[in-house]
N, C-alpha and C positions, 0 to 999 in steps of 0.2 A: 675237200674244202671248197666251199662257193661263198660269194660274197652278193649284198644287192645289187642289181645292174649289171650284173657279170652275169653270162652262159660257160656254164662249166665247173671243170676244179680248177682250182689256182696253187701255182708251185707255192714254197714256202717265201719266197722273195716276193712274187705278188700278190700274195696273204701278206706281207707286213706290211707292203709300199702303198696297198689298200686301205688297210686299216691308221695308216698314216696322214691318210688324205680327209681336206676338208669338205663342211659342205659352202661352201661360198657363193659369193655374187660372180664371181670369175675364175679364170685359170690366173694365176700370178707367173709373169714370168723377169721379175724384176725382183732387186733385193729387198728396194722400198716400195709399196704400191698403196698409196692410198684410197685407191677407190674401189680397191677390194677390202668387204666385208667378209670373215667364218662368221657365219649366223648359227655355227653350233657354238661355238665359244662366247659368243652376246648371249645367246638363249642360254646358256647353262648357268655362267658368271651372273644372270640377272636371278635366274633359278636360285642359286644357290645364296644369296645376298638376300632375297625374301625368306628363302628356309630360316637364315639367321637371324632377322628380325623380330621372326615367328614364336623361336623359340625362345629369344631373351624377351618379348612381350610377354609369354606365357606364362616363363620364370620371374618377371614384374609384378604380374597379375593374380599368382601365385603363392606369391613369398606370405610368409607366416613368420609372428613374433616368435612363436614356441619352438618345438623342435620343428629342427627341417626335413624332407623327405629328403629321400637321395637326388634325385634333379635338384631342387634347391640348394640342398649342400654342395655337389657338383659345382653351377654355375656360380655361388658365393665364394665357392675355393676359388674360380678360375678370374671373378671379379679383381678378388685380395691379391692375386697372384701378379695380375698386371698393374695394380696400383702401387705395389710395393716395388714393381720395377721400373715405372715411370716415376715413382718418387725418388729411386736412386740416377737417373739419368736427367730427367729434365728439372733443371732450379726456377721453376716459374708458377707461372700458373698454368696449371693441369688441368681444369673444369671441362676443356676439349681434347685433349691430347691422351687425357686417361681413355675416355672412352672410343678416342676414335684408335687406341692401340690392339681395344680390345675388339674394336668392329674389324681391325685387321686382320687377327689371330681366328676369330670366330668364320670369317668370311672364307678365309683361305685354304683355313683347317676341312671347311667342307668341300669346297673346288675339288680339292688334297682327295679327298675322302670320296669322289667319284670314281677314282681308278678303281675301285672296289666292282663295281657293276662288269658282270662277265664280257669278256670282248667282242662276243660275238653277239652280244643280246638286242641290238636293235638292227643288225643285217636281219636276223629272224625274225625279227618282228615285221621290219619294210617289208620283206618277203611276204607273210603272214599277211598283212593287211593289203597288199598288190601296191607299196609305192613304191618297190625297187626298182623300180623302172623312169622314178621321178628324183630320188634321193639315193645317191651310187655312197655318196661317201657321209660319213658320221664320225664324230670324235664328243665324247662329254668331256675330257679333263680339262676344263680352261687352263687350266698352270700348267700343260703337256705344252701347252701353247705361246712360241713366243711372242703374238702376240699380246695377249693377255697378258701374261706377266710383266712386259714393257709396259704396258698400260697403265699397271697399277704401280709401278718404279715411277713412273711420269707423273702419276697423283704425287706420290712422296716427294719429286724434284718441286713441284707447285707448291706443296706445302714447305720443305726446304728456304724457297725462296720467300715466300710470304711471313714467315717466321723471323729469318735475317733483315728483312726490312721492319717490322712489327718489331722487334726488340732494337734495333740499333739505329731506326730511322735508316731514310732514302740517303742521306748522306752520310754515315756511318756503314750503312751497307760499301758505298760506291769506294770508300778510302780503303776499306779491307780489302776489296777485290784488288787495290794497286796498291796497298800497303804492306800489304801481310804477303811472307813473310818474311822478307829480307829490305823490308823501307820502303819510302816512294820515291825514292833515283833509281828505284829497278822497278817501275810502277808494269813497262810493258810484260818482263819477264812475268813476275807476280799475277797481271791479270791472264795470262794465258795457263799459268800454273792454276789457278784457282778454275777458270773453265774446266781445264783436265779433271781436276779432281770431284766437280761438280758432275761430270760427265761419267767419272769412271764409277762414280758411288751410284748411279742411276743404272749404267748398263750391268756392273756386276751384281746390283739386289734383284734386277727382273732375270738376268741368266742363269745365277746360282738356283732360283725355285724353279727355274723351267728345264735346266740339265738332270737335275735329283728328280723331276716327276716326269720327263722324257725318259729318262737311263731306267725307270720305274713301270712306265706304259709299255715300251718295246722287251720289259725282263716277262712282263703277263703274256705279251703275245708270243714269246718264244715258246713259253710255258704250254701256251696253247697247240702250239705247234705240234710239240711234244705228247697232247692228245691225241694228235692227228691220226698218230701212229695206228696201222693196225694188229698192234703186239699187245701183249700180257705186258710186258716191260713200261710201254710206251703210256698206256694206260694207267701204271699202277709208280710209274713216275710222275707223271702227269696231278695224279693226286696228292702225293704225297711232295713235291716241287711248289704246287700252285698252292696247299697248305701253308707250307713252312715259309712261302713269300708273301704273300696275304699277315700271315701276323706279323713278319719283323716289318712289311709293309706299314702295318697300324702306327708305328714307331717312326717311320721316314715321314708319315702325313703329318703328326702331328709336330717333330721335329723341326722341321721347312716352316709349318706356321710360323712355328715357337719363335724359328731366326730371322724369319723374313717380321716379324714385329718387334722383336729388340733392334735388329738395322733402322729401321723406320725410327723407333724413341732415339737411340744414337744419335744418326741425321738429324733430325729433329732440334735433338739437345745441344748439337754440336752449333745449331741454327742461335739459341740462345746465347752462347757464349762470346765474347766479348775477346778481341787480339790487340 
């Protein structure tokens, strides 16, 4: 096993801690670092956020009165599907919320849907075209990524808050945060409860999608590992392992969307309601 930028084979632990690694502005050796960029996680998350525009332009552009094709029907089903679930969660007006639930599910489901691309297909490539020597490390899955997934929790905490001001005003907002939910003679306890759970709703929707497509990236590259082999065994595991994960895989991408955009209408809805 060799990887870009590497001389040599690399044992199985520097085969994954490799393939782990970003391509960035820097080495991060802090918990927080803002001023490091992965510009494979920008590039791919922007990637993949045009792919989806692309295609729900095309199914816009597309649609017919009569019978539908299968894309048409497809994207009509997965339309109906979120409208019928943001009408059960949020009581307001939806004119943005429908669609941006579904630009959530759309967006995500294909991030999701990169872990499909073989592990080793752009070490080969760098190789191939002589940048390994300029691009050591590579990752496509943004949602592998805690940053990324934080990122897009963060969009949701913005809309959260924009939402609870927008339906309840700047002062209805400001009394629930020391009102709710035990009165306003326990206004400090209450606003410290309510940060909590502002906080806890924003770090567990970016870690839930990023531990399921982390626990997901590092099952492929074991998988791979297991190619490594030079057995009969190793080989004919190998296939039949990276098969049978690959399709209930199809199932974890699409599931993670599915959750990570009912959290979002929730939050959202919950933004609506009134204490």
């Amino acid at each position: 096993m060799t990887a870009a930028g590497i001389d040599g084979p690399l044992t199985p632990s520097e085969y994954i801690v490799h393939h782990l690694g970003h391509l960035s502005t820097g080495h991060q050796s802090k918990i927080v670092d803002f001023s490091i960029i992965n510009i494979d996680t920008v590039f791919w998350s922007v990637f993949a956020g045009v792919i989806g525009c692309l295609l729900m332009f095309i199914a816009a552009r597309s649609a017919t009165a009569g019978v539908p094709g299968r894309f048409q029907a497809f994207v009509e089903m997965m339309v109906e599907m979120v409208e019928n679930q943001s009408k059960e969660i949020v009581h307001g007006d939806r004119s943005f919320i429908a669609p941006l639930a579904l630009t959530v599910f759309v967006w995500v489901a294909l991030m999701n849907s990169l872990d499909f691309l073989p592990v080793d297909m752009f070490s080969s490539f760098f190789q191939l075209v002589g940048l390994d020597g300029i691009i050591s490390h590579h990752r496509a899955v943004p949602t592998a990524d805690l940053n990324g997934t934080m990122g897009i929790a963060l969009g949701v905490l913005v809309l959260m808050l924009y939402y609870s001001v927008k339906i309840k005003g700047i002062g209805g907002f400001v009394h629930e945060l020391l009102a709710a939910p035990f009165g306003i003679w326990l206004a400090p306890f209450n606003l410290l409860l309510n940060l909590i759970e502002f906080a806890a709703k924003t770090v567990s929707l970016g870690m839930r999608l990023f531990g399921n497509m982390y626990a997901g990236e590092l099952l492929f590259l074991l998988i791979a590992l297991l190619g490594s082999a030079a057995t009969t065994f190793g080989f004919v595991g190998h296939v039949i392992a990276g098969s049978i994960w690959a399709i209930f895989h199809i199932l974890i991408v699409l599931l993670q969307a599915f959750i990570f955009m009912m959290l979002t209408l929730v939050y959202i809805g919950q933004a609506h309601e009134k204490h």
